[in-house]
C-alpha positions as CSV (number, residue, x, y, z in Angstrom):
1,X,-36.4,-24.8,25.5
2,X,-34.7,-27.7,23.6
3,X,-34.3,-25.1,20.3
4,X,-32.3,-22.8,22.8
5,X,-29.6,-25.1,23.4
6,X,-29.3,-26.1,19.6
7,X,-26.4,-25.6,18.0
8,X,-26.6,-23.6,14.3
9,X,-26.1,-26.0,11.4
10,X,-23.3,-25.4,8.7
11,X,-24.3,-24.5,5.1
12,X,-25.4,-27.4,2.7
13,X,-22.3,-29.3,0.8
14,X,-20.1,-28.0,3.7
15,X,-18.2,-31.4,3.5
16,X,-17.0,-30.7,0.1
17,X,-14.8,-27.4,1.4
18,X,-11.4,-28.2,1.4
19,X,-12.1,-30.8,-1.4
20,X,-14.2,-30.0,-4.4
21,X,-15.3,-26.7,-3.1
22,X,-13.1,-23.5,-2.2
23,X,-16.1,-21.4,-0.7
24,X,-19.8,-21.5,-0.3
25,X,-22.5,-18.8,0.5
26,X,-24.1,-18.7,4.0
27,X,-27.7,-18.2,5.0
28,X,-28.2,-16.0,7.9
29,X,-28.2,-18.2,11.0
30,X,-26.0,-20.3,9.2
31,X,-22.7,-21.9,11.6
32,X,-19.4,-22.1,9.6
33,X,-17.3,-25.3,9.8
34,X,-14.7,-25.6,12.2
35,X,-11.7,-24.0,10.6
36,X,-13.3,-22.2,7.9
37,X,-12.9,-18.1,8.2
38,X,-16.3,-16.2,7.4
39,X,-16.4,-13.7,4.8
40,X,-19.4,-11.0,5.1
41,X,-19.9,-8.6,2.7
42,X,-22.4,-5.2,3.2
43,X,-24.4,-3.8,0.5
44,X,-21.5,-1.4,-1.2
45,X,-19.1,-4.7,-1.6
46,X,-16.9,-3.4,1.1
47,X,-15.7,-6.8,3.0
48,X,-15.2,-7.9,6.9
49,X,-14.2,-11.4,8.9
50,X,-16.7,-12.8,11.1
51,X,-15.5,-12.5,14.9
52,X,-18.4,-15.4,15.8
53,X,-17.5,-18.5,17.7
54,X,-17.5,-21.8,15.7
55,X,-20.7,-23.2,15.9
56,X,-22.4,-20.1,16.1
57,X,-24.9,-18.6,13.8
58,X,-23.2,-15.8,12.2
59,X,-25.1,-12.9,12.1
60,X,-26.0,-11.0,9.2
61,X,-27.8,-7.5,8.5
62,X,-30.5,-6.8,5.7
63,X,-28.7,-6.8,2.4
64,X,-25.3,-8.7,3.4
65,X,-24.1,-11.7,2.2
66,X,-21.6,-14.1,4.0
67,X,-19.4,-17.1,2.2
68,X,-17.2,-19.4,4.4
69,X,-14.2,-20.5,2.9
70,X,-11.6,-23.7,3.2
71,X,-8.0,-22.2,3.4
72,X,-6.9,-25.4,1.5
73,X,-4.4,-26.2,0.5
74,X,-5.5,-27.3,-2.8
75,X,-3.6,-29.1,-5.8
76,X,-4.7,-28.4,-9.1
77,X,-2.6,-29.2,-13.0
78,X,-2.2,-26.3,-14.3
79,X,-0.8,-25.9,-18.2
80,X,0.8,-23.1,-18.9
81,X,1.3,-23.4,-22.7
82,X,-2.0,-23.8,-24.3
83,X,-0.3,-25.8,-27.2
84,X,1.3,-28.5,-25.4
85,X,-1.5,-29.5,-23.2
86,X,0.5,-32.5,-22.2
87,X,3.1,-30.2,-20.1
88,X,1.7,-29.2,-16.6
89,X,2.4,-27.9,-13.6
90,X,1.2,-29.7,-10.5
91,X,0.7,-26.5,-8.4
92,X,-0.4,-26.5,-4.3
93,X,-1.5,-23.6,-2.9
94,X,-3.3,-22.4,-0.5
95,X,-5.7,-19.3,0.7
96,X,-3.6,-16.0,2.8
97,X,-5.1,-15.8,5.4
98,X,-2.8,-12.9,7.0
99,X,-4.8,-11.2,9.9
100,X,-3.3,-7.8,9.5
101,X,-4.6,-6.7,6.6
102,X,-7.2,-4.7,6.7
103,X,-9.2,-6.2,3.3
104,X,-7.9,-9.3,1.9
105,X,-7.1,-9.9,-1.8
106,X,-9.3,-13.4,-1.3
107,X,-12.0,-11.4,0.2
108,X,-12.0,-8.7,-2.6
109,X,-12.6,-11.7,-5.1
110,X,-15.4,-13.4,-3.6
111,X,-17.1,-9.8,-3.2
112,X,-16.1,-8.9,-7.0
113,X,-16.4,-12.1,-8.8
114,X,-18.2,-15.0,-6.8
115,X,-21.4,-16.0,-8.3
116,X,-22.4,-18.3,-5.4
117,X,-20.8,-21.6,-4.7
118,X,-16.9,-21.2,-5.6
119,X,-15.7,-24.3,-6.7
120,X,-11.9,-26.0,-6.6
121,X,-12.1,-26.1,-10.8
122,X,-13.3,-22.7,-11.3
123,X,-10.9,-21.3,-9.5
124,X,-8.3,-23.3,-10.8
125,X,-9.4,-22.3,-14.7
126,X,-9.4,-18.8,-13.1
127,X,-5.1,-19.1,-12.0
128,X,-5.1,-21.1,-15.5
129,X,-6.1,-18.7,-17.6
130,X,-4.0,-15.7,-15.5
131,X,-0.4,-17.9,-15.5
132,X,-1.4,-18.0,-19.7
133,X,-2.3,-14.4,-20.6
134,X,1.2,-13.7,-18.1
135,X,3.0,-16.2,-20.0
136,X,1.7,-15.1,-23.6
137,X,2.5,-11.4,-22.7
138,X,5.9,-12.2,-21.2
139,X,5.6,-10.8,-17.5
140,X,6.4,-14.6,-16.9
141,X,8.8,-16.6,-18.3
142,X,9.6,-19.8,-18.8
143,X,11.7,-21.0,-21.1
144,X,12.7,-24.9,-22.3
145,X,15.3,-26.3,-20.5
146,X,14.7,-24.2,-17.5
147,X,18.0,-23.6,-15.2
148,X,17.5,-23.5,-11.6
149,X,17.7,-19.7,-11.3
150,X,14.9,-19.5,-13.8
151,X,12.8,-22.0,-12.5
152,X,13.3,-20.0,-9.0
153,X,12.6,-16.4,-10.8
154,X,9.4,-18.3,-12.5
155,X,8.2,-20.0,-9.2
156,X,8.6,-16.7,-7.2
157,X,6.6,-14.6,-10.8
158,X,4.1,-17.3,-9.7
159,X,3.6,-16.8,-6.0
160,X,3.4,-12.8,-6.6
161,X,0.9,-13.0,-9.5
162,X,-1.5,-15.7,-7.5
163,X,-1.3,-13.5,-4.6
164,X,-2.1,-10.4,-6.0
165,X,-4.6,-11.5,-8.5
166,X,-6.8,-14.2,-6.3
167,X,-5.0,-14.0,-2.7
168,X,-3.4,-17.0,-2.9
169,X,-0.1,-18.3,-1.5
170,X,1.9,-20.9,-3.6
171,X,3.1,-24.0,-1.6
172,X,4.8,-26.2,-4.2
173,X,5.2,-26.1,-7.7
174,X,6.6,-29.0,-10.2
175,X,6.7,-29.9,-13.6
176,X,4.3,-33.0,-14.6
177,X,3.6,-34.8,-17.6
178,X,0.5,-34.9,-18.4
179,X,0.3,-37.3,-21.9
180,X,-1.3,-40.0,-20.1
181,X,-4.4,-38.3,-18.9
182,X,-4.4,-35.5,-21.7
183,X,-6.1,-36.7,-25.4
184,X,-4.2,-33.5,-27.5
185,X,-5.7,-35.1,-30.6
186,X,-9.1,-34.7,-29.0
187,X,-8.3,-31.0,-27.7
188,X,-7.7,-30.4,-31.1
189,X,-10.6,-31.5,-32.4
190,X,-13.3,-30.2,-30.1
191,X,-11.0,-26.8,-30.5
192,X,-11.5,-26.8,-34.6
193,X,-15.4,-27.6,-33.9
194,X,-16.0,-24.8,-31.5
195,X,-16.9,-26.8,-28.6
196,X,-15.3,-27.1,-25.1
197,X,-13.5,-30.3,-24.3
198,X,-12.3,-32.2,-21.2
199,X,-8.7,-32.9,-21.2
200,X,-8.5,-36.4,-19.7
201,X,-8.6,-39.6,-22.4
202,X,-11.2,-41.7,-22.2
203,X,-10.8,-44.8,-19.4
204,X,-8.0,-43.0,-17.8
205,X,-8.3,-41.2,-14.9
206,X,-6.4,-38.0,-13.9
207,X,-3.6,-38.4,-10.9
208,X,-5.3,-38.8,-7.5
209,X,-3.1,-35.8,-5.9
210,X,-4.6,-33.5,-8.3
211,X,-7.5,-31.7,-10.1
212,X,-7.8,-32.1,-13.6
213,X,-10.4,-29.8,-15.2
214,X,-11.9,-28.8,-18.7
215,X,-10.6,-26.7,-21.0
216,X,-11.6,-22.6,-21.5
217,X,-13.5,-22.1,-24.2
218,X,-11.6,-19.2,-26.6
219,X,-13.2,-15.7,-25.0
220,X,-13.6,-14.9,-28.5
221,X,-16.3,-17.7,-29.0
222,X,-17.8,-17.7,-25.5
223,X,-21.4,-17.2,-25.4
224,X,-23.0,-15.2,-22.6
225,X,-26.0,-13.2,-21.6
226,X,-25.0,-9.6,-22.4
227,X,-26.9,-8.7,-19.1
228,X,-25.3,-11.0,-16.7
229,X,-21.7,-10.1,-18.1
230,X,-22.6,-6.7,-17.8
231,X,-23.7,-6.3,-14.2
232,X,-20.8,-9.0,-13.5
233,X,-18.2,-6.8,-15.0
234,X,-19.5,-3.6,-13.8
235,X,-19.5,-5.2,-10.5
236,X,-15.5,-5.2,-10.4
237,X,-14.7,-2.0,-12.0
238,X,-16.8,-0.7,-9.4
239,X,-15.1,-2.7,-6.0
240,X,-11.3,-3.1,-7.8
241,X,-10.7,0.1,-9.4
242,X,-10.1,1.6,-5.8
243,X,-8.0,-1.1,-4.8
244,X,-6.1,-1.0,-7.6
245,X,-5.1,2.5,-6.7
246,X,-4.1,2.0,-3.3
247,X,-1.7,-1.2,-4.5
248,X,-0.5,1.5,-7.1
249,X,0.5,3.8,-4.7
250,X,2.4,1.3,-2.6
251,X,4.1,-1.5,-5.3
252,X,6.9,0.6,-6.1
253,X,8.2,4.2,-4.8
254,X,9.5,6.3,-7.8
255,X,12.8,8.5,-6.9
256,X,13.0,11.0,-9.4
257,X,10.4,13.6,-10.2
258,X,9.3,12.3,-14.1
259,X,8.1,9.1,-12.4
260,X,6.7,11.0,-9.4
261,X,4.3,12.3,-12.0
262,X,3.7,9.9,-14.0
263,X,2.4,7.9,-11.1
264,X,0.6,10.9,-9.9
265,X,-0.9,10.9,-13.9
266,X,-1.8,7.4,-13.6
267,X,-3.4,7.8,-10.4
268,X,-5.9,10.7,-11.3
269,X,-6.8,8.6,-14.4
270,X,-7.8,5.4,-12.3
271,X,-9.4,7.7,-10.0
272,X,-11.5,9.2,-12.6
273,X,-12.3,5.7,-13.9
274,X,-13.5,4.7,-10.5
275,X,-15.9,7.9,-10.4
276,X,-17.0,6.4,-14.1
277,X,-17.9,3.3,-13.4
278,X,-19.8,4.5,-10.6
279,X,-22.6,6.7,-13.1
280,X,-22.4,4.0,-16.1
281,X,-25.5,4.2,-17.7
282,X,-28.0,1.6,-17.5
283,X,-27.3,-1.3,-20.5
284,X,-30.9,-1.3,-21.7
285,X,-31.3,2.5,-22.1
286,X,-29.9,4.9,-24.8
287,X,-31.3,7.5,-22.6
288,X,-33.7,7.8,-19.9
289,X,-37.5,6.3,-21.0
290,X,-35.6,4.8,-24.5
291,X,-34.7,1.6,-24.6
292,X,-31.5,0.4,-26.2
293,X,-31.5,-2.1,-29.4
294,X,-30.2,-5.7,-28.6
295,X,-27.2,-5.0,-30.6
296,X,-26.4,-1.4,-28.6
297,X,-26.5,-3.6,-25.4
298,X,-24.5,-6.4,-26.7
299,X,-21.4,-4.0,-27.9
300,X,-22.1,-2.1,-24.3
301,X,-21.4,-5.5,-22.6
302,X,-18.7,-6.5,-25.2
303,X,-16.6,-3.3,-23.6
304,X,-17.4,-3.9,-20.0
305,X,-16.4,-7.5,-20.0
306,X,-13.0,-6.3,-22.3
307,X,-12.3,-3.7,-19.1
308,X,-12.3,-6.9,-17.2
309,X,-9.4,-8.0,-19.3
310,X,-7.7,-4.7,-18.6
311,X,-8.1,-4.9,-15.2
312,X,-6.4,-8.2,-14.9
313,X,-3.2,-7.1,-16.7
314,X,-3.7,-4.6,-14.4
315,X,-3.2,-6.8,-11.1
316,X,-0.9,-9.0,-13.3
317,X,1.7,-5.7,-13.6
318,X,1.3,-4.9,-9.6
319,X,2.8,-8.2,-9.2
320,X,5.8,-7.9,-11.1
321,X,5.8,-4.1,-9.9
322,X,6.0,-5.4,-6.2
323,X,8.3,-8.5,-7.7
324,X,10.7,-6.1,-8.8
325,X,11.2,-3.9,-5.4
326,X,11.2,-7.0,-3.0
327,X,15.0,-7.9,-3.5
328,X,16.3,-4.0,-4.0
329,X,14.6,-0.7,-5.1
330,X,13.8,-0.7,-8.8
331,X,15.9,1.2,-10.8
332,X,14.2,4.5,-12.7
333,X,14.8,2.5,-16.1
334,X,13.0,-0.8,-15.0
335,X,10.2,1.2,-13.2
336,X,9.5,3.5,-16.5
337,X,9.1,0.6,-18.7
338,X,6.0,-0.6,-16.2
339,X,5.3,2.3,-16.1
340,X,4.7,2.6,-19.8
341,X,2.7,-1.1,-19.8
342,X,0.0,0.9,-16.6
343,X,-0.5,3.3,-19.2
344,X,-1.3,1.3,-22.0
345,X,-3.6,-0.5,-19.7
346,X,-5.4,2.6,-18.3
347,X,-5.6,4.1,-21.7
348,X,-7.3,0.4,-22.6
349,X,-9.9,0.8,-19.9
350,X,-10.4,4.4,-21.0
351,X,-11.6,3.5,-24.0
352,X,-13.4,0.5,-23.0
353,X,-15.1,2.7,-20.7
354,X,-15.9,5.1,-22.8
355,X,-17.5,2.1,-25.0
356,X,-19.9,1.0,-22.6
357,X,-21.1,4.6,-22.2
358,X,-21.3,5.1,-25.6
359,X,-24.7,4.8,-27.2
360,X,-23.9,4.2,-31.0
361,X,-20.9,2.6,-31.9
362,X,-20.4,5.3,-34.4
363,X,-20.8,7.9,-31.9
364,X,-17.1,8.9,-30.3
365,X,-17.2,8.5,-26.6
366,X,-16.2,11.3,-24.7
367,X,-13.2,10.1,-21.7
368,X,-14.1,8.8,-18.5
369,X,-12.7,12.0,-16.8
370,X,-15.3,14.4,-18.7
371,X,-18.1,11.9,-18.1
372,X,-17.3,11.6,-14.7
């Protein structure tokens, strides 16, 4: 009789969300913090909010998984250039958490890409590395001696790529400098010896209002189990490639009939895509009952995690595609150049696709369409 009245406990560490930790997983009969929205996701991926009174166990069926989030905000440094380490960005943001929609961009990443606990420097090496590859690739700029209609253009580039990339809303944004807890000498250093260093010097402690956090290690030199960065990447083609296409449909209306179909083009080649990456052959198998060499399942992974890449310049142009038609409707010249950047990225996920499919690297893959 006393266990009736009992009240569900929250998941372990669920003091550190809002602090060190963005989201956690939930056990079934778990109770989610006061404040902190419930995230349950079924066996296919697909996503829905938890209706259940605080304090409640939140009920789960067989095969579903639940996280419970903190919608912040959080404060993390952020560089932007990669070789001047010592200039950050102090950025605060915090998790949408708009009711209307029907899935939510955060809620697509924890289904696509959480690996269990989600924590505040992971995430923030995740919008580190996004605002870089935008940066390096110009969809952002931000140029020395910024002007205040720059800074404003660059701030609002921001807000849109966070948001459509991670679901997340920028609060603030200012320029920091960073020298005193940054050793570049010692980034340098750990760079030209392959290993993965910290960024604060030694016996001086990052600002209080912030999160300092290592360095990426160069993709290029990152090691990683060919299996788990297969199933991991996999894993988003599968859940993203369809939202990708719906967010395609709706960034940016073309007016005249040559954009008309080239959307309609690009749309039919990420729907065929998502139909692909639904039959990919298993990484271990050359074909059913033969097993794949190490080497065959290391390129096989090599190409899925590159289609990763792909699909973040992907979300990275829907930004600037739904950037560009907030203030006015995009004109047919500035819509055909994005144009031409989707279909250099869908042709890139073509043949990355085609790749992982592949069973020799000599052999030429046939394209996702034919596959499909």
């Amino acid at each position: 009789m006393i266990g009736f009245f009992k009240r569900a406990a929250p998941p372990a560490e669920a003091c550190e969300l809002g602090r060190s930790a963005v989201a956690l997983p939930m056990r079934a009969g778990c109770a989610a913090p006061p404040g902190c929205p419930v995230v349950i996701i079924d066996t296919d991926g697909r996503t829905r909010r938890a209706t259940t009174a605080a304090g409640k166990p939140v009920p789960l069926r067989d095969g579903e998984l639940a996280w419970t989030y903190h919608p912040g905000p959080y404060t993390v440094d952020l560089v932007p250039l990669p070789q001047a380490p010592e200039l950050g960005l102090r950025t605060s943001f915090a998790v949408d958490a708009t009711e209307a929609l029907a899935q939510q961009r955060f809620d697509l990443y924890l289904s696509a890409e959480a690996a269990g606990r989600l924590d505040l420097a992971e995430l923030g090496r995740a919008v580190e590395a996004a605002l870089q590859r935008e940066l390096a690739q110009g969809g952002l700029d931000l140029p020395p001696c910024t002007t205040i209609e720059e800074w404003n253009a660059f701030r609002q580039g921001l807000n849109q790529l966070l948001y459509m990339r991670f679901g997340l809303t920028v609060d603030d944004c200012v320029p920091v400098d960073l020298g005193e807890s940054r050793d570049h000498a010692a980034l340098l250093a750990a760079r030209a010896a392959g290993q993965p260093a910290t960024r604060a010097v030694d016996g001086a402690p990052s600002a209080p209002s912030a999160l300092s956090f290592p360095a990426l290690p160069h993709e290029a030199g990152e090691r990683f189990e060919p299996a788990v960065a297969d199933a991991r990447a996999l894993r988003r083609l599968f859940l993203e490639l369809p939202c990708l296409m719906c967010g395609l449909r709706g960034a940016a209306l073309p007016s005249g009939q040559d954009l008309f179909r080239r959307q309609q083009a690009l749309l039919q080649r990420l729907d065929l895509l998502s139909v692909g990456a639904n039959a990919m052959p298993a990484l271990a198998l050359a074909a059913p009952g033969q097993p794949l060499d190490a080497g065959g399942q290391l390129r096989r992974a090599r190409h899925s995690r590159r289609a990763t890449v792909a699909l973040d310049e992907a979300w990275a142009l829907l930004a600037r595609m739904h950037q560009g038609g907030q203030a006015a409707p995009m004109g047919d010249a500035a819509l055909g150049e994005l144009y031409d950047e989707a279909e250099r990225i869908v042709a890139n996920l073509e043949a990355d696709c085609a790749g992982r499919r592949a069973v020799a690297a000599h052999v030429q893959a046939s394209p996702a369409g034919e596959a499909a």
